[in-house]
C-alpha positions as CSV (number, residue, x, y, z in Angstrom):
1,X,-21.8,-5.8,7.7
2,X,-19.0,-3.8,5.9
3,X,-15.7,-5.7,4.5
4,X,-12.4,-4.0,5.4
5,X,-10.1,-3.9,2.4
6,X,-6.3,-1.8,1.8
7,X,-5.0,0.2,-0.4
8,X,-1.1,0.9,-0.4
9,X,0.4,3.9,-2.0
10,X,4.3,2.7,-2.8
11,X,6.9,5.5,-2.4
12,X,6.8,6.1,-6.0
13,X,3.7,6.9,-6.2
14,X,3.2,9.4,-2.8
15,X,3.2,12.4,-4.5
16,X,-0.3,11.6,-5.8
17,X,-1.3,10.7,-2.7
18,X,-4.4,13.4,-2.5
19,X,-5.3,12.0,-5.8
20,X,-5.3,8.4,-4.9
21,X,-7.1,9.7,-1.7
22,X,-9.6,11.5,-3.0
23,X,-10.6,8.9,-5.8
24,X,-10.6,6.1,-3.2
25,X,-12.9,8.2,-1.2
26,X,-15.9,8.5,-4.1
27,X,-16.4,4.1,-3.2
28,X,-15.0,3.5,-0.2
29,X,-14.9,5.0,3.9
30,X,-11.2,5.9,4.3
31,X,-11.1,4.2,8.4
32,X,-7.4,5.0,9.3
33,X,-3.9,5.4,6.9
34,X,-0.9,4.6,8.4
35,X,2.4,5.3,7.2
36,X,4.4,2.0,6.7
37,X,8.2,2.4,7.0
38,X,10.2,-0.9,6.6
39,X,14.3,-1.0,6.2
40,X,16.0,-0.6,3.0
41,X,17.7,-3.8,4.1
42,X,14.6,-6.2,4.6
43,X,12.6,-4.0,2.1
44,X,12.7,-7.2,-0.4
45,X,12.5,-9.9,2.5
46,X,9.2,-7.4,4.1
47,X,7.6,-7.7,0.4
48,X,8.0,-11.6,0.2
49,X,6.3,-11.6,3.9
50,X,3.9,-9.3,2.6
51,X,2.4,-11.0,-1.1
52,X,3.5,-14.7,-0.1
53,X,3.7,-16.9,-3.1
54,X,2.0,-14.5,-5.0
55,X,5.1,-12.4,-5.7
56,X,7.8,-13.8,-8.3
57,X,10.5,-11.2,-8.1
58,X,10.4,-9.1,-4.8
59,X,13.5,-7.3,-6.6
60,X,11.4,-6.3,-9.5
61,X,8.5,-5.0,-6.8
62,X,10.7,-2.9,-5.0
63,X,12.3,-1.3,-8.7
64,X,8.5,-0.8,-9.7
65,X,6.9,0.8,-6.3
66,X,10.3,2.0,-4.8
67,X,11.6,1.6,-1.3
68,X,10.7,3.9,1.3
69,X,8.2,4.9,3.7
70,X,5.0,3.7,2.0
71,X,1.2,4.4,3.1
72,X,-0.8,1.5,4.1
73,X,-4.9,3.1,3.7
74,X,-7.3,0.7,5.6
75,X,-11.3,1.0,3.8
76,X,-14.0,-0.4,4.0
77,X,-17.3,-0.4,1.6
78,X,-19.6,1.9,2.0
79,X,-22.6,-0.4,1.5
């Protein structure tokens, strides 16, 4: 049985999206991407939602991956 997994290309980083893509695609089976687009306004609040405890400074997340649209890529192993 395969495990599902995700991968999320931030704004910042969607002009190297085909990049990303392809190098995802040499381990895993890409099974759907979906593009993820949250307000600027609860941009910070979505992340907190998003990482739970695991974040410490949703301000500092949304400087380092940008806010925008965003690409959520749903895998899963190829095993």
């Amino acid at each position: 049985m395969s495990k599902l997994y995700l991968f999320i290309i931030w704004k910042k980083s969607i002009n190297k999206k085909d990049l990303i893509l392809e190098d995802i695609e040499k381990k895993f089976v890409i099974r759907d991407v979906y593009e993820i687009k949250w307000s600027e306004k609860e941009f910070r609040s979505n992340l907190k939602r998003f990482y739970g405890s695991a974040l410490q400074n949703a301000t500092q997340k949304a400087e380092l991956c940008g806010i925008g649209p965003f690409l959520l890529i749903l895998v899963s192993d190829s095993f």
